[in-house]
Structures are given as C-alpha cells and as structure tokens.
N, C-alpha and C positions, 0 to 999 in steps of 0.2 A: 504494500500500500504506500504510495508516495502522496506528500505532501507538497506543497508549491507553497505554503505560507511563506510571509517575509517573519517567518521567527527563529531564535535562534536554536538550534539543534532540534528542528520540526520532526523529523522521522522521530527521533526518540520520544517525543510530547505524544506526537500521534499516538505512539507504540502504546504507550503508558496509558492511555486514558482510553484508548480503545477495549485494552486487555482489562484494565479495572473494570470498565462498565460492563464486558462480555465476562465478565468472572462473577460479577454482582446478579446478572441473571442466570449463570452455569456456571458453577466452580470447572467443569470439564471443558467448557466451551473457551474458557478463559486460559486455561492450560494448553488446550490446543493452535490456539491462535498466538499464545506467547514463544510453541517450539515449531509454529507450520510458518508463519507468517512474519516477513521481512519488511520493517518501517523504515528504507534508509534516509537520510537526511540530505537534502538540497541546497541549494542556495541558484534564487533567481536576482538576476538583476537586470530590470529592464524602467525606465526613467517612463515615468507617464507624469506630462506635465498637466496644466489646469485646462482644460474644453474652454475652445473661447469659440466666440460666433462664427466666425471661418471657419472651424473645424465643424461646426453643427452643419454648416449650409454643404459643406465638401461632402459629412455622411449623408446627409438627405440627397444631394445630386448622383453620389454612387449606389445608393442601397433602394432609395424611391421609398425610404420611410422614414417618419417624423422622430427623431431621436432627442431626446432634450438635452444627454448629455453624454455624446458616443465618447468611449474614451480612447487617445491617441497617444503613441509614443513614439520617443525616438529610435534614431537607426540601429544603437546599439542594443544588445542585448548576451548577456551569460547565461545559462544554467549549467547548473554542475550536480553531480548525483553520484553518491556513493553509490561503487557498485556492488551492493547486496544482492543481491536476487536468487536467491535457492534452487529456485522453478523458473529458472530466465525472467525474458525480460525482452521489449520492444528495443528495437536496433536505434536508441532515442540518439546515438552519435552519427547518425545518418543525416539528425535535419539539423546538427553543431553543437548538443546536448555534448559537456567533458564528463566523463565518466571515469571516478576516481576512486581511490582508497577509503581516504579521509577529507569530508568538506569543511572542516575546520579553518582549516589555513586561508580557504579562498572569501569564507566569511567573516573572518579577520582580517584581511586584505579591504575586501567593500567597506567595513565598518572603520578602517582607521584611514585606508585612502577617500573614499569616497561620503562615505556620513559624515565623514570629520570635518574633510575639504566643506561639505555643507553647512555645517554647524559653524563653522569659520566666519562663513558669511553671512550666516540666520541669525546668531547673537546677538554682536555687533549692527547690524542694519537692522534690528528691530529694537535698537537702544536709541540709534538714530533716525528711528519716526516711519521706516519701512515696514510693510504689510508682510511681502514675500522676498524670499533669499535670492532670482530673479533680479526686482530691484535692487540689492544691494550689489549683484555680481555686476552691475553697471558704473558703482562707482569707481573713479580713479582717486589717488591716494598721493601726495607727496609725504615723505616724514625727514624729518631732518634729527639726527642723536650725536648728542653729544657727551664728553666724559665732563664729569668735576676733579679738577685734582682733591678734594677735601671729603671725596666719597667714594666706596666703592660703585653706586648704584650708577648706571647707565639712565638717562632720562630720556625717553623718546617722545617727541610732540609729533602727532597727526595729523593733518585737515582733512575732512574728506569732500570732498566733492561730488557732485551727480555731474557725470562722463557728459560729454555734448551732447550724444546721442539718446540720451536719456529723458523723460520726460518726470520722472521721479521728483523731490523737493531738495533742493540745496542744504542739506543737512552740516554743520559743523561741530565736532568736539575735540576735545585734547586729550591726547592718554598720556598716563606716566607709568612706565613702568620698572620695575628693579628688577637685576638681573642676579 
C-alpha cells in the first residue's frame, strides 16, 4: 500500500494505523496484514502554486468544464519510493518514479534545501507586510556589514526593497545580527 502524502515517513504512519485499526476489528486480520503487506514510504515533490484566473479560463478552454479551482503545477516534479514490494510492484520507474532503499535522505534533502530555501523567504517577507513567499522572492536586497574593533559581533544592516518588477509595497527594515 503506498502512500503519496506530503508527511514524513508516510509508509510507516500508513502501516501503523492501518494494522491498528484492522487488529481492532480482527486480532488475525491485523496480524496478517502486518506480515503480508508492504507500506513503503515516499517522498513527492511537485510545486503546485495558487489557481489564478488564467489558469481557471486555460482549464475550462481545455476540458469544456466549469472548474472553480483546477489545480496547476510546475515542470518539475520527484517521486521516490522505497522499494519494498514483496509481491512486486508497477514498473513506477518507467514514467521517472527513483526507486530506492531508503527515502530518508531524499526527504531531508527537500526539507532542508527546498522548505528551508522557502521559509527563508516566508519569515522575513511576512514580517515585512507580504501575504505570500512569491512576493517576497521579488525583493532585491542590498546589505552593507561591517566589523567594530571594540566587538566581537559583526552588524549587518539590510534595506529591502520591492524589485522593479514587482508590484508588491516598498517595505523597509534593519536587521542586526551577531555572529
């Protein structure tokens, strides 16, 4: 049984609460499905941003049905899949499914490159008056840092700006930080 949730070590959550609840109505049934039945654990990653009116009018021109909010994503996309399978398994590395040992590593990977890189920018731009991370990835930044001889700490000032291109609000602050 494979899971696609975005959580972390999903096969084993599956595992567990499938086999509790099938042990809760048959202690036998519950035994069988915890030594027949393989939860391995996944990790997708595919960027689905927010439905804006272009994307509604694009699915209604393609599909000929009224969708209020078809959802859309980017070009990229991962999935990876421990491969567990006792009893086989669909050829999922046919349509670019990686098929591995351990998905540990590759979900440590998304969450410290990629949610991180997000959170980088969701913090900070939503301290400075920003809705979505989106806008904040539109500002441009100068900083200027300088040393004190009479400290150890590095001071670094910030301004941040909304890029040209941007239609966001001119947001300004200072950070200080020690190093």
């Amino acid at each position: 049984m494979l899971s696609c949730d975005n959580l972390h070590a999903n096969g084993d959550v599956t595992g567990r609460v499938v086999t509790a609840l099938a042990s809760h109505i048959d202690a036998n049934l519950g035994r069988w499905i915890y030594g027949q039945v393989a939860f391995p654990n996944s990790m997708v990653d595919r960027i689905t941003p927010r439905t804006t009116k272009t994307d509604i009018g694009i699915a209604t021109r393609l599909t000929g049905l009224d969708d209020a909010w078809p959802v859309t994503c980017e070009p990229f996309s991962q999935w990876v899949i421990e491969d567990r399978f006792p009893t086989g398994r669909p050829a999922w590395e046919r349509v670019g499914a990686q098929l591995v040992d351990d998905v540990r590593p590759y979900e440590l990977m998304k969450m410290r490159l990629l949610n991180a890189g997000h959170q980088v920018l969701a913090y900070p731009g939503r301290l400075l008056g920003f809705r979505y991370a989106y806008q904040a990835e539109r500002v441009r930044h100068d900083t200027t840092t300088t040393s004190s001889p009479s400290s150890a700490a590095t001071r670094s000032s910030t301004a941040w700006r909304a890029g040209p291109s941007s239609n966001a609000p001119t947001p300004t602050c200072s950070a200080v930080s020690a190093l």
